[in-house]
C-alpha positions in Angstrom: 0.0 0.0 0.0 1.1 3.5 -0.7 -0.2 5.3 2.4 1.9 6.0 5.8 0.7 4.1 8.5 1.4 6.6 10.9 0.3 11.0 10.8 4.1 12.9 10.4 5.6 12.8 13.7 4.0 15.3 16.2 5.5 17.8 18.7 7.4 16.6 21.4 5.3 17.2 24.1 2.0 16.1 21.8 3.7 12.8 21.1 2.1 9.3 22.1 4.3 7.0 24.5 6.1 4.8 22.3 7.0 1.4 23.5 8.5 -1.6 22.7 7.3 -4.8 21.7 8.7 -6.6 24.7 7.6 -3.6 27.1 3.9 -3.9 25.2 3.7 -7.8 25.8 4.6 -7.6 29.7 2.6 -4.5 30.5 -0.7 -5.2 28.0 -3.2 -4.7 30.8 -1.1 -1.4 32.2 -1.2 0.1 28.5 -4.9 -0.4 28.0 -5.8 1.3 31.3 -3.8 4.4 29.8 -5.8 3.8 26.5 -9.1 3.9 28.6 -8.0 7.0 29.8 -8.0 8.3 26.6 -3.8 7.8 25.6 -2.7 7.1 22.6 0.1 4.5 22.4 2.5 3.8 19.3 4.2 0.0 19.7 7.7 0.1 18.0 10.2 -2.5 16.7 13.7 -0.9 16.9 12.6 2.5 17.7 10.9 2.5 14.6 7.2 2.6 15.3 5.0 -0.8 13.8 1.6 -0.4 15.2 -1.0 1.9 17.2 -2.9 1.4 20.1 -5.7 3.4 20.8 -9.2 3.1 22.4 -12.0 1.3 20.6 -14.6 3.8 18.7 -17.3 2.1 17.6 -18.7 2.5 14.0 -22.5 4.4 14.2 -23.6 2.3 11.3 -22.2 -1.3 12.7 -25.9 -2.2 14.1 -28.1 -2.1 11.0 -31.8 -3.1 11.2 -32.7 -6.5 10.1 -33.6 -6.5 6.7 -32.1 -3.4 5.9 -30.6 -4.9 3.0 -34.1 -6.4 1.7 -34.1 -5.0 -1.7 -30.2 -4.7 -2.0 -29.6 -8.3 -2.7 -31.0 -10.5 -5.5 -30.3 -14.5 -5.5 -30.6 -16.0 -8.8 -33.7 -18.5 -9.6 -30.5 -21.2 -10.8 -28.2 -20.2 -7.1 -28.3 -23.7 -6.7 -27.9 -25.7 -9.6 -25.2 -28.2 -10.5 -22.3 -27.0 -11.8 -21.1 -28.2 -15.4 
């Protein structure tokens, strides 16, 4: 993919806590109190920053009404016959 993973780096004192991967596997449940709190945490291999943890924000249009989709989908009369 083309696109940085990561925004351009941001001030010093605006930057996430960056960790590494050994510091983020010993101290998971320490980190995601701070990310309940509302911190955002960059996880880094070699200094070099490889993921981003950051509190769940739930889609508003996850929960869709059932049968939303009623006359969005059309199954052909022959779905199920055999195939040649």
């Amino acid at each position: 993919m083309a696109y940085p993973p990561f925004p351009p780096e941001p001030a010093p004192s605006n930057r996430p806590q960056l960790v590494n991967v050994h510091e983020a596997k010993t101290q998971l449940s320490r980190l995601l109190l701070q990310v309940e709190q509302g911190e955002e945490i960059w996880i880094a291999r070699a200094g070099k920053p490889v993921a981003r943890l950051s509190a769940w924000v739930p889609s508003p249009s996850a929960a869709h009404a059932p049968g939303a989709m009623r006359h969005a989908i059309a199954i052909a009369a022959n779905f199920d016959a055999p195939l040649q």
